[in-house]
C-alpha positions as CSV (number, residue, x, y, z in Angstrom):
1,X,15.3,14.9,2.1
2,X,14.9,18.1,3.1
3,X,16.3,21.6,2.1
4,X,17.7,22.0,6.1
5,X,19.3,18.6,5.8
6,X,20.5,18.6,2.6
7,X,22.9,21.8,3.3
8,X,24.1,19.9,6.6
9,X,25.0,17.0,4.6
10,X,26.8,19.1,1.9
11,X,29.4,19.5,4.4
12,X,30.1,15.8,5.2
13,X,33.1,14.9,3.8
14,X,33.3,12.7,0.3
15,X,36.1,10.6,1.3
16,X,35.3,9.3,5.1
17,X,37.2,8.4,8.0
18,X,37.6,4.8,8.7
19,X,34.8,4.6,12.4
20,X,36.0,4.0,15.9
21,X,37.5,1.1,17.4
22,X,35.3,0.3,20.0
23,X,33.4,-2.8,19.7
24,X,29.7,-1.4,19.8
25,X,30.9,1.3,16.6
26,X,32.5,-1.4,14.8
27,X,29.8,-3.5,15.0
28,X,27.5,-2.9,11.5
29,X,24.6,-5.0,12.6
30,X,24.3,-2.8,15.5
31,X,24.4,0.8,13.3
32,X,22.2,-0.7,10.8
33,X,19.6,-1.5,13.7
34,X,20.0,2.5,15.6
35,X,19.5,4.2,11.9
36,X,16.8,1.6,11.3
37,X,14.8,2.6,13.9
38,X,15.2,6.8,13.7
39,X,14.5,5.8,9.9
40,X,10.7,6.8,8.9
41,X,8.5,4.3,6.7
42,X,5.7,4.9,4.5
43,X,2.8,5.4,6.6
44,X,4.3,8.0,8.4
45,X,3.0,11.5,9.1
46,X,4.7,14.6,7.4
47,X,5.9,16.0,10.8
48,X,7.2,12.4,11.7
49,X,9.0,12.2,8.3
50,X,10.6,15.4,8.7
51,X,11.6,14.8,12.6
52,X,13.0,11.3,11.2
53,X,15.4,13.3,8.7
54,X,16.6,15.6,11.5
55,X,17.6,12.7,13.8
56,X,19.5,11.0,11.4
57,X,21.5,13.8,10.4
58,X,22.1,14.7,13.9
59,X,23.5,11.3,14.2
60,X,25.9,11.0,11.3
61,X,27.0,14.5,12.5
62,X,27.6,12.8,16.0
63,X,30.1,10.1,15.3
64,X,32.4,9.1,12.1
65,X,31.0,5.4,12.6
66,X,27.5,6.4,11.8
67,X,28.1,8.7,8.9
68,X,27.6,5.9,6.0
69,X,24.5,4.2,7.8
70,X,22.8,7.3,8.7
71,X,23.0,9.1,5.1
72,X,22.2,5.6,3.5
73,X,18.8,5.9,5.5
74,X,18.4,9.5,4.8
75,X,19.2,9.6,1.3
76,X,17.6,6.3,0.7
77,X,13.8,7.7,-0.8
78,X,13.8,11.2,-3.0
79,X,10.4,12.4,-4.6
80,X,12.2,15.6,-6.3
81,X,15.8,15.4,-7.3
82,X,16.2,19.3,-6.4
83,X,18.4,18.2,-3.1
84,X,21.0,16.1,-5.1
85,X,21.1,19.0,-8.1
86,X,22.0,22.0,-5.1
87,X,25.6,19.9,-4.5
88,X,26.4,21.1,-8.2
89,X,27.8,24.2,-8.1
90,X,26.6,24.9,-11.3
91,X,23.2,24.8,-10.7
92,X,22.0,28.3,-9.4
93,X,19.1,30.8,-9.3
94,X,18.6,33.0,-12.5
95,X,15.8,35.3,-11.8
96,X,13.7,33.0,-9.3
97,X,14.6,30.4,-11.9
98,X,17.3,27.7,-11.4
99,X,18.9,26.4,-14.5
100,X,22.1,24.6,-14.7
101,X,25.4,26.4,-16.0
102,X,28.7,26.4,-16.1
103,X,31.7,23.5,-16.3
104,X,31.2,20.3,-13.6
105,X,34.0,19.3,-12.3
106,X,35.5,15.8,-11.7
107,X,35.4,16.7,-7.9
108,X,31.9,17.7,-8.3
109,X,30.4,15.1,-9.8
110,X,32.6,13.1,-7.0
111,X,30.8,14.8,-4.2
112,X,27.7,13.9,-6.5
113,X,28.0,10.8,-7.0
114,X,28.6,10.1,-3.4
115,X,25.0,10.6,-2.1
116,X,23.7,9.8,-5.8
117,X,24.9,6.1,-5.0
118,X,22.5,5.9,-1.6
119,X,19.4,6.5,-3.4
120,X,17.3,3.3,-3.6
121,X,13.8,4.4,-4.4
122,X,13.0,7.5,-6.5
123,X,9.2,9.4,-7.3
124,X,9.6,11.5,-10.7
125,X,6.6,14.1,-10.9
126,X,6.2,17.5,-11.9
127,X,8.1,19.9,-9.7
128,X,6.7,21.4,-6.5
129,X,5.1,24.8,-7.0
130,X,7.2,26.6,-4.6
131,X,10.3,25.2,-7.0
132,X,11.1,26.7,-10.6
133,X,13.2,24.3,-12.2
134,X,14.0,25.0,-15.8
135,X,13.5,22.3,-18.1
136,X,17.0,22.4,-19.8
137,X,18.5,21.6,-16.6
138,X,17.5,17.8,-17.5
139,X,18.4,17.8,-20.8
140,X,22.0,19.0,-19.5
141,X,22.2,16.2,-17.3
142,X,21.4,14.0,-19.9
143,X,24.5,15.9,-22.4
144,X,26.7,15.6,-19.4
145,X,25.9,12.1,-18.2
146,X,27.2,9.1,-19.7
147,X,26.7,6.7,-16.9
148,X,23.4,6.3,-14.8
149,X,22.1,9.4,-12.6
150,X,21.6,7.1,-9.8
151,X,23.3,3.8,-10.0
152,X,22.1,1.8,-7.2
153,X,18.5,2.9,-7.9
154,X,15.4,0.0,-7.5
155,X,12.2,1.4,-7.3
156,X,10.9,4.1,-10.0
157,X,7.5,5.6,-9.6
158,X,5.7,8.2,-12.0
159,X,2.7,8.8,-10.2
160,X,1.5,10.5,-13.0
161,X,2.4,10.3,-16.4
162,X,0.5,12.9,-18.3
163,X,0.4,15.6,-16.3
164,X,1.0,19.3,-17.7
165,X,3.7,21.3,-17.3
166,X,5.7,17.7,-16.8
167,X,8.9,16.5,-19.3
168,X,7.8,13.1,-18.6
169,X,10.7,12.1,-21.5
170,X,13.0,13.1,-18.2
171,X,12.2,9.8,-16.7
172,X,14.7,8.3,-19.0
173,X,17.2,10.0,-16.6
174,X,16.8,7.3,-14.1
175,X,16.8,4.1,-15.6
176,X,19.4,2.3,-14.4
177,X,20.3,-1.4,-15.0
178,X,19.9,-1.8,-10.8
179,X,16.6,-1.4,-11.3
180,X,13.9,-3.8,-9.6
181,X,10.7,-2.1,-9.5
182,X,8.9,0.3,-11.9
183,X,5.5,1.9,-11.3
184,X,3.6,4.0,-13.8
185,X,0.4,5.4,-13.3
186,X,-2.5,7.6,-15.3
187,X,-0.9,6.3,-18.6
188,X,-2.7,7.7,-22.1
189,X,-1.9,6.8,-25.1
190,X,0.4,9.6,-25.8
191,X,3.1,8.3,-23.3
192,X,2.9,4.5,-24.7
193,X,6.1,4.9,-27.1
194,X,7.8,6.2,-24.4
195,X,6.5,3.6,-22.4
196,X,7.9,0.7,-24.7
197,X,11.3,2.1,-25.1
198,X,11.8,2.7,-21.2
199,X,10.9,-0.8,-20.6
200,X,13.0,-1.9,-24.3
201,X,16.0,0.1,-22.4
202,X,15.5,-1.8,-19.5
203,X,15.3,-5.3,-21.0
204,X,18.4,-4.5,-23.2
205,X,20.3,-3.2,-20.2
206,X,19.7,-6.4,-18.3
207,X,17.8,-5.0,-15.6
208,X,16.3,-7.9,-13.2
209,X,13.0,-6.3,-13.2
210,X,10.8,-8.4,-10.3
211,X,7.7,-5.8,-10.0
212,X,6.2,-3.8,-13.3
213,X,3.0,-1.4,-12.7
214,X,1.1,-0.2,-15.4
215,X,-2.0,1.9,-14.7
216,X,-4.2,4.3,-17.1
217,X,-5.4,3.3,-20.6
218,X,-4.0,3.3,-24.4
219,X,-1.0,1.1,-24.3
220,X,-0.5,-1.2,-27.5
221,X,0.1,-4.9,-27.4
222,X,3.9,-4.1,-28.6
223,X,4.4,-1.9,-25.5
224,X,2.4,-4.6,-22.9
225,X,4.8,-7.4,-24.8
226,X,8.0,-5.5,-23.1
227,X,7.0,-5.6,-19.9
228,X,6.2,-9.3,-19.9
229,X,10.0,-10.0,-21.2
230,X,11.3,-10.2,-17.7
231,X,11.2,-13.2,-16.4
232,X,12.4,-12.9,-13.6
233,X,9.2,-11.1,-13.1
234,X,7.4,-11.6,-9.8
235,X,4.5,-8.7,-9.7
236,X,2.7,-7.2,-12.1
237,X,0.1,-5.1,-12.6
238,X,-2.1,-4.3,-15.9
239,X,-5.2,-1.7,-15.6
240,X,-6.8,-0.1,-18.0
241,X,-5.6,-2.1,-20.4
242,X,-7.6,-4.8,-21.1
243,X,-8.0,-3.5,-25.3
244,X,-4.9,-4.4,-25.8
245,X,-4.9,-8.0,-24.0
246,X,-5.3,-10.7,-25.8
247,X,-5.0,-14.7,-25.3
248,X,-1.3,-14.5,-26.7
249,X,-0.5,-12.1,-24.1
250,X,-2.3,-13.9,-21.5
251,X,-0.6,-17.1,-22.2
252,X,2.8,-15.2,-22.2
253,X,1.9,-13.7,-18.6
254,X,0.6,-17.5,-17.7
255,X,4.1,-18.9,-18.7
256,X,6.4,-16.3,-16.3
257,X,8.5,-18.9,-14.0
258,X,8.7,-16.7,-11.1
259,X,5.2,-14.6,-11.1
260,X,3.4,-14.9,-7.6
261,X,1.4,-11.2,-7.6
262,X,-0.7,-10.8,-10.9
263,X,-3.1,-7.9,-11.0
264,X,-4.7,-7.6,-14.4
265,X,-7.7,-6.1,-15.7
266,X,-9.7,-7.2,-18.2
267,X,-12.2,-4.3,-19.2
268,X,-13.3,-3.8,-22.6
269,X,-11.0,-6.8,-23.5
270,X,-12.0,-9.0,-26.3
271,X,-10.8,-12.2,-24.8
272,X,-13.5,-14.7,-24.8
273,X,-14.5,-17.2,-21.9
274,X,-11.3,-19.3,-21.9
275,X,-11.3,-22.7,-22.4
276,X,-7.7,-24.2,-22.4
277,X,-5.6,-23.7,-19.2
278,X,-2.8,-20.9,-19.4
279,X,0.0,-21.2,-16.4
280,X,0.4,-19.4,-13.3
281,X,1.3,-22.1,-11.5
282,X,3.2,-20.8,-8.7
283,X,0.7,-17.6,-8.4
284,X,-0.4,-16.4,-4.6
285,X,-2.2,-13.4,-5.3
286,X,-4.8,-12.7,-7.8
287,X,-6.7,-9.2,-8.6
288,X,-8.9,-9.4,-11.7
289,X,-11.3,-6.8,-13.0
290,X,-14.0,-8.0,-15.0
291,X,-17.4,-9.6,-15.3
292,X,-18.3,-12.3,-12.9
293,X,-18.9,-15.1,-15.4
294,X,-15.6,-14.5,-17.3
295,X,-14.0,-14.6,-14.1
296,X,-15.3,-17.8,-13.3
297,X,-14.0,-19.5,-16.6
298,X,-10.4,-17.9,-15.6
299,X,-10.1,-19.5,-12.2
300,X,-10.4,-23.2,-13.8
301,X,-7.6,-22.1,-16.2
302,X,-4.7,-21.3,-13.9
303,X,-2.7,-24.2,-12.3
304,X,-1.8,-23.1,-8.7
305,X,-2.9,-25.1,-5.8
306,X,-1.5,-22.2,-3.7
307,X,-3.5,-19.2,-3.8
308,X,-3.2,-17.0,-0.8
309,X,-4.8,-13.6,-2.1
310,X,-7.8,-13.2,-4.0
311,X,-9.7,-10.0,-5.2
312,X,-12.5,-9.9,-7.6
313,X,-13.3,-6.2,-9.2
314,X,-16.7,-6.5,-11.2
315,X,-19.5,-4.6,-12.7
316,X,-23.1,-5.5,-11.7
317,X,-23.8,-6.4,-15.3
318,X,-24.9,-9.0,-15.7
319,X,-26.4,-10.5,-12.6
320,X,-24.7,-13.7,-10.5
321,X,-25.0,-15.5,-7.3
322,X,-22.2,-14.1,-5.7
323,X,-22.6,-16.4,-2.7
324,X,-22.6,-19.3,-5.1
325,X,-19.2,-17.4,-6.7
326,X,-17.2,-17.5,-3.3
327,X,-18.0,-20.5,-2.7
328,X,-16.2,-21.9,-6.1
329,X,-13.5,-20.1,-4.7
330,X,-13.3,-21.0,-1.2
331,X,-13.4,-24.9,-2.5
332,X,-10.6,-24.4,-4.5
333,X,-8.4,-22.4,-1.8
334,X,-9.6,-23.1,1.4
335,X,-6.5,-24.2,2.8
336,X,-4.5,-21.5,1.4
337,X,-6.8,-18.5,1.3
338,X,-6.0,-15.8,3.5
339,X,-6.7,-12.8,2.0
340,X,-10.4,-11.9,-0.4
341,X,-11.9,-8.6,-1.6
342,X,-15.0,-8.5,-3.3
343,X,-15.6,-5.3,-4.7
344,X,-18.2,-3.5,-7.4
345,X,-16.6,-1.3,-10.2
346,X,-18.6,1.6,-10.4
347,X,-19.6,1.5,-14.3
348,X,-23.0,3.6,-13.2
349,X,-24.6,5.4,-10.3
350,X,-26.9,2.2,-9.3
351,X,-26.4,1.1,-6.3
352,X,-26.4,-2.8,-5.7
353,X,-27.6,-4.5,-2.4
354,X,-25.7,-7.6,-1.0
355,X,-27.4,-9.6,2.0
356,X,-25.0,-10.5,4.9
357,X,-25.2,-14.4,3.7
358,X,-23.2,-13.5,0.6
359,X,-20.1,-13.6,3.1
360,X,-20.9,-17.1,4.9
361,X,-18.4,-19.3,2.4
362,X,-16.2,-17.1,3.9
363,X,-17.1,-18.0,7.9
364,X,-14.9,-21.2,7.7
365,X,-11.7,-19.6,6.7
366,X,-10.0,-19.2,10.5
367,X,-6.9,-17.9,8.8
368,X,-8.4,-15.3,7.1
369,X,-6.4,-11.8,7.8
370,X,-7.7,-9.4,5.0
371,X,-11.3,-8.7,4.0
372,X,-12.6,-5.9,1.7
373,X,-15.8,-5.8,0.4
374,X,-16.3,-2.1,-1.3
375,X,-18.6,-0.8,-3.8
376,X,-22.1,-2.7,-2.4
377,X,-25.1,-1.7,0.2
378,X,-26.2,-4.5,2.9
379,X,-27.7,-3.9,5.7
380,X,-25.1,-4.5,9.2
381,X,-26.0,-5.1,13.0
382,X,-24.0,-5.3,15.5
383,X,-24.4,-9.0,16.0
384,X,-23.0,-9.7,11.9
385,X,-19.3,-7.8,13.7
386,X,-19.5,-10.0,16.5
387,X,-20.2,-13.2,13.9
388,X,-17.1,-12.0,12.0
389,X,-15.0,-11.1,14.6
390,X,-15.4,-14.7,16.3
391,X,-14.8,-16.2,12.8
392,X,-11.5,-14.3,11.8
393,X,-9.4,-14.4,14.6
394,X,-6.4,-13.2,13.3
395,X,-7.9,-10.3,11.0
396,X,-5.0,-7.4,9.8
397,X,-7.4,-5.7,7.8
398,X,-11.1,-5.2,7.8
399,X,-12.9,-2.5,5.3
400,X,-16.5,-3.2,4.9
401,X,-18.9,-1.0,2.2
402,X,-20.1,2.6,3.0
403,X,-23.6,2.4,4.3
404,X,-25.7,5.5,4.3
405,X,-28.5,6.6,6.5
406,X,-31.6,4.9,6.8
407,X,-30.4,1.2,6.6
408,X,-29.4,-1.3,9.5
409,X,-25.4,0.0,10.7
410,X,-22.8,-1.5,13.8
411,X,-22.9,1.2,16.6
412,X,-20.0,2.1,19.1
413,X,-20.5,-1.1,20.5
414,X,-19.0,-3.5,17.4
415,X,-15.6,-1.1,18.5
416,X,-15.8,-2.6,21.8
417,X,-16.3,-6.1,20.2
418,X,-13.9,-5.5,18.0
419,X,-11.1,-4.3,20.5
420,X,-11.6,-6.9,22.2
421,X,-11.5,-9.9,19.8
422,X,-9.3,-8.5,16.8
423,X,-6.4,-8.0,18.9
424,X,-4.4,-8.1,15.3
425,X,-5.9,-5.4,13.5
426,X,-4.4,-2.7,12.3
427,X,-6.5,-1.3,9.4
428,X,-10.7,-1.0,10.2
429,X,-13.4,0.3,7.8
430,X,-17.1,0.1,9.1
431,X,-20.5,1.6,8.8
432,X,-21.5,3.2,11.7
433,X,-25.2,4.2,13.2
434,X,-23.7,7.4,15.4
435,X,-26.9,9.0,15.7
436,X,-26.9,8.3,19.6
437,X,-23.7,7.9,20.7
438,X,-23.9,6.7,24.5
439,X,-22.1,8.8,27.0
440,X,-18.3,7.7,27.6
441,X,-18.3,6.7,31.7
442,X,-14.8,6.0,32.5
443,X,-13.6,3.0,34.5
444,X,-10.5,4.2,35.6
445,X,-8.8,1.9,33.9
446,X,-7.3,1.3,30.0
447,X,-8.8,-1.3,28.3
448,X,-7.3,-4.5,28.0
449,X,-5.3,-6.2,25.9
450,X,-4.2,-2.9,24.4
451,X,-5.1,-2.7,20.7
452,X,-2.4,-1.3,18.0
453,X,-4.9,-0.4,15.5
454,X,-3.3,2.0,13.2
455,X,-6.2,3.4,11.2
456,X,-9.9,4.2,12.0
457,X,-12.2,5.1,8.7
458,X,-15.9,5.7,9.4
459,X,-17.8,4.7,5.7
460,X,-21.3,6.3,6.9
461,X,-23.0,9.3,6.8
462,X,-25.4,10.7,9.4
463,X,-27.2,14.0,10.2
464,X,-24.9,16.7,11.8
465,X,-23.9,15.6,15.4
466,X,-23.4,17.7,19.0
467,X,-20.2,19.0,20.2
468,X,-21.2,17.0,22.9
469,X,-22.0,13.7,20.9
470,X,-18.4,14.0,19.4
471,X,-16.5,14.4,22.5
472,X,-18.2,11.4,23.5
473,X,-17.3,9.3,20.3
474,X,-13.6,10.9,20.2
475,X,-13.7,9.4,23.9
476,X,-15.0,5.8,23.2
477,X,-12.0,5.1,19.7
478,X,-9.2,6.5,21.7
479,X,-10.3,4.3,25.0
480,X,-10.5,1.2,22.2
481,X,-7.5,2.2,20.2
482,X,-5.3,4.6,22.1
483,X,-2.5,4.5,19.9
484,X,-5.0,5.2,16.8
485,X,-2.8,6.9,14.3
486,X,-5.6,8.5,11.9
487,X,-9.0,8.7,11.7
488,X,-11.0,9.1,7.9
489,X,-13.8,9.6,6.5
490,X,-14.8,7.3,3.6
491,X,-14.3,8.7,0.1
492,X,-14.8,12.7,2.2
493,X,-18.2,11.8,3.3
494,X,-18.7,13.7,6.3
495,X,-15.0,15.1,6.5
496,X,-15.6,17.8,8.7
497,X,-17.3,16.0,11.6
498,X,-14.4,13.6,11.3
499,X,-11.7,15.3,11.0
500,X,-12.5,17.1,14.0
501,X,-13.0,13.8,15.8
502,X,-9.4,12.7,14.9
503,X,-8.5,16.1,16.2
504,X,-10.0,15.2,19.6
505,X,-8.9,11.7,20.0
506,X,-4.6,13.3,19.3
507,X,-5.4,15.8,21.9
508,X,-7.0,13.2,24.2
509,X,-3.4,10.8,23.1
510,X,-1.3,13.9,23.8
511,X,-2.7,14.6,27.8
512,X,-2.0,11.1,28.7
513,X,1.2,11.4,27.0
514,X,1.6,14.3,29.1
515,X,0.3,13.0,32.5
516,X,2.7,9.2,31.6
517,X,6.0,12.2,31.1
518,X,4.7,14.1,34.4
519,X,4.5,10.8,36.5
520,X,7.8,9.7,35.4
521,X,9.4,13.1,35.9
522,X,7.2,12.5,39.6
523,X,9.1,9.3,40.0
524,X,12.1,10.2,39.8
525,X,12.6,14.0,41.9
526,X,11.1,11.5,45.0
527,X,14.1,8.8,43.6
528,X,16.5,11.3,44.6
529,X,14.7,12.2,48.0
530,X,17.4,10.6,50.6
């Protein structure tokens, strides 16, 4: 929400007048689907976030019938409650400062409560710079509160729990029994009290929690116990934590009725190889962090015959067959799998090397729509993209290890293979050898079918290119993928060169977006020729 909006929206009345009786406005399948679509998701760009917001205000300010759907949409996310605080009267500037003073009235708290009441997910972080909030004004809302701050919330995110200049204690503002979803991330052990009474107030409140997050390090077992006590929990996620897990807990996380999503780390744990089976039965998706060989006694342990999602973090210490690994898990899963990471956790600066065959388990798996293998060196040819791309038809995502310099990389061409045989992918991370870039000939025609990749990131890096060399690599991605929304560079190697080739590529998307408006604007002054 932003400052513009919010002040239009102030002056939307409380109490609204019952809609229109024509059949399209009484119709709230129909409003849902119009504020639906003007509504912007999370992948979207900043400028389409803020041209999203406009719209739908425009549109509860065009008709009484879309006033509740349109502010439920535009309220619905907040990552700084300064918007909601500016309909109290009472809160005001002191010096550059705001601070919260005065009486409240019943009416304001009303008008409040009104937008308070659309506000379904919620990011609580330190204030923006630009934004001098005074830290009483929490503890004021907390004194004048005695229901929640946002009753219908359901997902609350900290992305950062010890950061300075932060009352992270303010989060207990928001905890609501609606709550569904809670994310907390760069944890220390200062914040773990704090952490096991938020999730104590949570349990006690009766809040059907389905998703728990808990990144960082320093939690105790007491505080890890809380956030297992839902059980109607369906994800979760422990990392960083793996001093304070131990078999009890395990078994306890094993013996949720409901979990499908389990992400858990076991770094520095003191768990030893398991030997007696502990649940999960009805689990689909598996991240664990840790060394190969414990991982292999934990896959034996858990009961479910249905695993769709499997991603393995681990340290190169000590040494395995890691074709002989996938394989264990491929015979398990093979009918299920559909989604499998691989991926090194840097514990050093070494740099391991994987040979293409590692992968071949994987070949068999025609369902396969997800594949990240990060962290590892191997050498890549254009012919191994071509192997893969035959092999996984109906691939969504694709991210494949940063190779550097001097070693075997895809060129330009594995885009063309690609376009052409991954007609579902939407997410693409390759190595790629652009030391000569062929020249871009046109053939006067778009390429076919047209591909709806989304997002383009380059994990090589290469001696500084020609302008000219660029221009003709900008040409080639947005004649493969010409409604690319970003280009990247891996981990801001090379960032320059590619940022200025994602600049090209939306000035390339922009011309023919101007050239498809001129035709149509062509089309129709000769329409009106008698």
């Amino acid at each position: 929400m932003d400052a513009q909006a919010q002040e239009d929206t102030d002056n939307l009345p409380a109490t609204l007048a019952k809609p229109s009786i024509l059949p399209f406005h009484s119709n709230p399948d129909i409003l849902d689907e119009v504020c639906e679509y003007l509504a912007y998701d999370q992948d979207s760009a900043p400028d389409e976030v803020s041209t999203s917001k406009r719209n739908l205000l425009r549109l509860a300010l065009t008709c009484k019938a879309f006033i509740e759907p349109a502010l439920d949409r535009l309220w619905r996310s907040l990552d700084c409650l300064f918007p909601l605080l500016k309909i109290l009267p009472a809160f005001s500037q002191s010096d550059g400062t705001y601070v919260l003073r005065g009486a409240i009235s019943a009416e304001d708290w009303m008008r409040f409560d009104s937008y308070a009441r659309r506000i379904r997910k919620f990011v609580y972080t330190r204030d923006p710079d630009n934004l001098d909030i005074a830290m009483h004004v929490y503890f004021r809302l907390a004194q004048l509160r005695s229901t929640a701050l946002l009753p219908s919330l359901r997902h609350l995110h900290c992305p950062a729990v010890s950061q300075n200049d932060f009352l992270v204690s303010g989060i207990c503002l928001f905890l609501s029994p609606s709550l569904q979803t809670l994310e907390f991330e760069s944890i220390s052990s200062v914040e773990d009290k704090l952490c096991g009474t938020v999730l104590h107030t949570l349990y006690s409140d009766g809040a059907r929690m389905e998703k728990v997050t808990l990144r960082g390090h320093g939690l105790s077992w007491d505080t890890l116990s809380m956030a297992i006590k839902f059980e109607h929990l369906r994800e979760l996620e422990l990392a960083g934590m793996g001093k304070s897990l131990d078999l009890k807990l395990l078994q306890q996380i094993g013996a949720l009725p409901w979990l499908v999503d389990l992400a858990v780390d076991f770094t520095d744990s003191t768990i030893p190889p398991l030997e007696e089976d502990i649940g999960l039965r009805d689990l689909k998706s598996l991240m664990i962090t840790g060394p190969i060989p414990f991982i292999e006694s934990f896959l034996p342990r858990i009961a479910t015959p249905y695993l769709e999602t499997f991603v393995a973090v681990a340290p190169s210490n000590p040494p395995v067959d890691k074709k002989a690994f996938l394989e264990s898990v491929v015979s398990r899963w093979k009918d299920t799998l559909s989604r499998i990471g691989l991926v090194r956790q840097q514990t050093d600066d070494a740099v391991e090397s994987l040979t293409v065959a590692v992968l071949a388990p994987l070949l068999p798996l025609r369902r396969l729509t997800y594949l990240r293998v990060e962290g590892y060196s191997m050498d890549l040819t254009d012919l191994h993209i071509l192997e893969f791309a035959n092999a996984w038809p109906l691939m969504t995502t694709l991210l494949l290890p940063f190779i550097a310099a001097g070693r075997p990389r895809p060129t330009i061409h594995s885009l063309r293979t690609v376009a052409s045989l991954l007609p579902h992918l939407r997410h693409l991370r390759i190595p790629l050898d652009t030391a000569d870039v062929v020249s871009f000939l046109s053939t006067g025609s778009p390429h076919t079918p047209l591909h709806e990749l989304h997002t383009l990131t380059i994990a090589s890096a290469d001696d500084p290119a020609e302008l000219r060399d660029l221009l003709h690599f900008a040409r080639h991605v947005d004649y493969f993928f010409p409604r690319l929304r970003w280009l990247n560079p891996f981990e801001g190697h090379d960032a320059e060169r590619w940022q200025h080739v994602h600049e090209m590529i939306q000035m390339y998307q922009g011309v023919r977006k101007e050239a498809a408006a001129f035709e149509r604007e062509k089309q129709k002054v000769l329409g009106s020729i008698p």
